[in-house]
C-alpha positions in Angstrom: 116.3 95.2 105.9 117.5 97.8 108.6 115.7 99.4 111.2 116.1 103.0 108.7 114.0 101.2 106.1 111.2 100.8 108.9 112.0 104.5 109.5 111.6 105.5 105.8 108.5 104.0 105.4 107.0 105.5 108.3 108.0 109.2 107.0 106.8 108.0 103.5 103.3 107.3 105.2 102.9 109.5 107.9 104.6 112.2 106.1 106.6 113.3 109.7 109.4 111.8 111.4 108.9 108.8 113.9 109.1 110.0 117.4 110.3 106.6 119.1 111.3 102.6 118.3 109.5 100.4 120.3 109.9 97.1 121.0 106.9 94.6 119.6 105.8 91.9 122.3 104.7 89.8 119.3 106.8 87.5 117.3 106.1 87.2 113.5 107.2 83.8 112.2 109.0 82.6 109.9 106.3 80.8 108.0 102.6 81.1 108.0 99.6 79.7 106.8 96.7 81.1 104.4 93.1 81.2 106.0 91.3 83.1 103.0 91.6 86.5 100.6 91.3 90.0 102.1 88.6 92.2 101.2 88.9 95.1 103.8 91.2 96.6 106.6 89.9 99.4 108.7 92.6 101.4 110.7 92.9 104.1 112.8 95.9 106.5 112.2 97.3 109.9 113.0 99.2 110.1 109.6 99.1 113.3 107.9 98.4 115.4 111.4 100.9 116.9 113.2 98.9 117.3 116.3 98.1 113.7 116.7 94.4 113.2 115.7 93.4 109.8 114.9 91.2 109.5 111.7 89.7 106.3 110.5 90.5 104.8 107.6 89.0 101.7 105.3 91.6 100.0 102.6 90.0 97.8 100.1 92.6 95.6 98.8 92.6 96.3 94.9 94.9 92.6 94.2 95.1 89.4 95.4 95.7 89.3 98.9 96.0 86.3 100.8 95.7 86.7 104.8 97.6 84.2 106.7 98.2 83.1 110.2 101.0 81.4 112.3 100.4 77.6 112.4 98.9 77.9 116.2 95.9 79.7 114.3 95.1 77.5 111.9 91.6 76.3 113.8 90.7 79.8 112.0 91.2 78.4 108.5 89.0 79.0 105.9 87.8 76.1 103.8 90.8 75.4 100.6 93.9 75.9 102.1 95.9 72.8 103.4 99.3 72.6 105.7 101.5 72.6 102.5 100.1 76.2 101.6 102.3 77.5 103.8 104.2 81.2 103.0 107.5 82.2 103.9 107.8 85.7 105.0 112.0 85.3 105.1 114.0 86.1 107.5 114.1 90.1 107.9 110.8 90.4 109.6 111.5 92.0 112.7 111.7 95.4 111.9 108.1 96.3 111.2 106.6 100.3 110.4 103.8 101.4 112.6 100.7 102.4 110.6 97.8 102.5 112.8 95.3 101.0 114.9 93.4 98.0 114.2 89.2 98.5 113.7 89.1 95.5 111.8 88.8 93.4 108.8 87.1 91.3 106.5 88.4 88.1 104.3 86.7 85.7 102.1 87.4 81.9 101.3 86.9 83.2 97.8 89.9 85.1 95.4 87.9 88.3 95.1 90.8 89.7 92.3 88.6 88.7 89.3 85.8 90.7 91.0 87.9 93.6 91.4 88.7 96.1 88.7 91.4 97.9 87.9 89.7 101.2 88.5 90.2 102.9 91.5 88.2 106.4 92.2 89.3 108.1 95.1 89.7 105.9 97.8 87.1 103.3 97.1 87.5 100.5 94.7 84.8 99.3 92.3 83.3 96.0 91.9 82.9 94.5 88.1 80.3 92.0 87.3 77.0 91.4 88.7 75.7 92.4 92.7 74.4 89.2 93.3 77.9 88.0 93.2 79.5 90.4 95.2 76.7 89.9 98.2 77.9 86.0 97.4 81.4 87.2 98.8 80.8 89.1 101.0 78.5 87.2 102.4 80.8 84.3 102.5 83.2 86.6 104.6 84.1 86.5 108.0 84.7 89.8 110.0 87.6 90.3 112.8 87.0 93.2 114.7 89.7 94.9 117.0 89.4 97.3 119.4 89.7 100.8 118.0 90.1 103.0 120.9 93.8 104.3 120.4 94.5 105.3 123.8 93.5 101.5 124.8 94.7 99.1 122.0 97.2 96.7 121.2 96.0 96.2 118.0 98.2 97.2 115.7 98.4 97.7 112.0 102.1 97.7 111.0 103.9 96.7 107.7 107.1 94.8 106.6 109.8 97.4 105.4 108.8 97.0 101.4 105.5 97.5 102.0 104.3 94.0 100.3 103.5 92.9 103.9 100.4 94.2 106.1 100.3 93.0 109.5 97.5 93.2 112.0 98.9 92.2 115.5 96.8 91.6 118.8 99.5 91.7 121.6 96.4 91.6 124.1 95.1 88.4 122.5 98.6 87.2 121.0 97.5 87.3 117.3 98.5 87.7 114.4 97.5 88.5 110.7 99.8 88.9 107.5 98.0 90.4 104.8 100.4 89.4 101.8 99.8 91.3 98.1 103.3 91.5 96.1 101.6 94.8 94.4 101.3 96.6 98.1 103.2 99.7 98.7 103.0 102.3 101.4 103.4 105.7 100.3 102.1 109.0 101.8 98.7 108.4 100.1 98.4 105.7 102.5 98.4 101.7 101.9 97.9 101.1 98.2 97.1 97.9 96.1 
């Protein structure tokens, strides 16, 4: 990966050119370690406006997603996942595509894909089977929110170069998040998958 892939993804998404690099505080590991499935991210993001206005956003992941931490995090594990779970996220990782601003997000211990269909209508993805067992997962969820003020934060939602990789990074609290769905892609519709 090259810095102009990071580049290309960020015209693909924002749909304008990137007016700077910056240089991330945060290091993204090597390997990291699963603490459940993601359900939701909420961003903020000036994509799509030329005059900079930030607009929230909320993806629902649509496929398996698993959200993972470095090892340091692991007291935030969700019940199922042991130290041999670990992911490797190779070795180009450092050149990451801004996205947006961290609001925040929700994961469950519990693979949501079966409860997912394929359907997506607009920008909202609907749940198959019965209620009661989507209020089970969410439910079972755990919420992470950021702070979404983007003339304040430090949270940032960024992706890996292909797009397979979402990553929410706290530089204020030193955290990370790697949201990991093979079927991802950013495009200038926004995340998808």
């Amino acid at each position: 990966m090259s810095v102009e892939s990071a580049r290309e993804i960020y015209r693909r998404f924002h749909l304008k050119e990137p007016d700077r690099l910056v240089e991330l505080h945060s290091y993204i590991p090597r390997f990291v370690y699963p603490i459940g499935f993601g359900i939701q991210l909420s961003y903020r993001s000036n994509k799509w406006n030329k005059n900079d206005k930030y607009i929230d956003y909320i993806h629902h992941w649509e496929h398996e997603t698993l959200v993972c931490v470095p090892r340091s995090e692991k007291d935030l594990r969700i019940n199922g996942f042991v130290d041999t779970d670990k992911v490797d996220i190779g070795k180009n990782r450092e050149e990451v595509t801004f996205l947006g601003y961290a609001i925040d997000f929700s994961i469950s211990p519990v693979n949501i894909t079966s409860e997912v269909s394929e359907t997506n209508s607009g920008d909202s993805v609907e749940f198959s089977g019965e209620r009661n067992s989507l209020s089970r997962l969410m439910s079972g969820s755990t919420l992470f929110p950021f702070n979404p003020d983007p003339i304040d934060s430090s949270d940032y939602v960024v992706s890996s170069p292909n797009g397979h990789i979402v990553y929410v990074i706290s530089e204020d609290e030193r955290a990370l998040f790697a949201f990991i769905n093979k079927k991802c892609v950013v495009t200038g519709h926004g995340i998808e998958g």
